[in-house]
N, C-alpha and C positions, 0 to 999 in steps of 0.2 A: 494573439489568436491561439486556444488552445486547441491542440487537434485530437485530442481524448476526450472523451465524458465519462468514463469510470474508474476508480481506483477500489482495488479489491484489496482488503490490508489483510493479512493473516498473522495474526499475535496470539497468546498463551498468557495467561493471567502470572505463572510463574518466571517469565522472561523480562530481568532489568531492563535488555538494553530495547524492550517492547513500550516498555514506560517511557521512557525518551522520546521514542519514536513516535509513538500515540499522542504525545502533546506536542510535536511539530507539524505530523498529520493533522491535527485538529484544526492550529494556527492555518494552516494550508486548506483546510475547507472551508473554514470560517470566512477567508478572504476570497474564497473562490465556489461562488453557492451554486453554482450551474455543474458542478461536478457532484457525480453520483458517489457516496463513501460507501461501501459494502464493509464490512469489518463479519471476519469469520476468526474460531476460535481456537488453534492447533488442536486442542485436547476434543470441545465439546461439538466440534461440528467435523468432526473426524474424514465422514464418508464425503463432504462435500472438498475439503482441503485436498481429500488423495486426487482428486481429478486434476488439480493443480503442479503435481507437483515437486511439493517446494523443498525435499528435503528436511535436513535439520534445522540449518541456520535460521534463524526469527529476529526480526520480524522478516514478511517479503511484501514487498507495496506492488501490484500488477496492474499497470496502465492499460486500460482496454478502449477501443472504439469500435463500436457494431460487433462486439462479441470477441474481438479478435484482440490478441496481446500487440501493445507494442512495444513494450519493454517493461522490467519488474527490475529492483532494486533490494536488493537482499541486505540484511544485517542492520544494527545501529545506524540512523539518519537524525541528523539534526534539521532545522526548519532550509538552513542554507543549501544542503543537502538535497534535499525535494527540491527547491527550485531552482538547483543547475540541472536536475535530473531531466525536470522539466522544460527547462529551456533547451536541451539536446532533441526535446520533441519535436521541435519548433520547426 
């Protein structure tokens, strides 16, 4: 049972360890289609990121239900990654 339905990814087209990330993320929606993906872009969605945030570090993955965080995950994630993340939701 998952008790999120959104993940808000925040990467930058210039961040390695965002490529990583983004093809674990991906693996992780692909298998989990009832979860909303929001992807915003440090650089080009600028004003909507500051409400967030996050710092320098990238990527940041922000678990939301009904608007509200329940946890975000900062830096380099592999697919393993996301889902012990996820299981701590649980």
């Amino acid at each position: 049972m998952v008790i999120f339905v959104k993940i808000i990814k925040i990467s930058a087209l210039w961040c390695p360890a965002c490529l990583i990330t983004n093809k674990a993320i991906d693996k992780f929606i692909s298998e989990n289609k009832d979860i909303e993906l929001i992807s915003l872009d440090y650089d080009f969605d600028e004003e909507v990121v500051k409400k967030y945030d996050v710092g320098t570090t990238l990527p940041v993955l922000i678990f939301e239900k009904d608007n509200k965080e329940l946890c975000r995950i900062i830096g380099e994630k592999n697919y393993d990654d996301i889902v012990k993340a996820v299981g701590e939701l649980k």
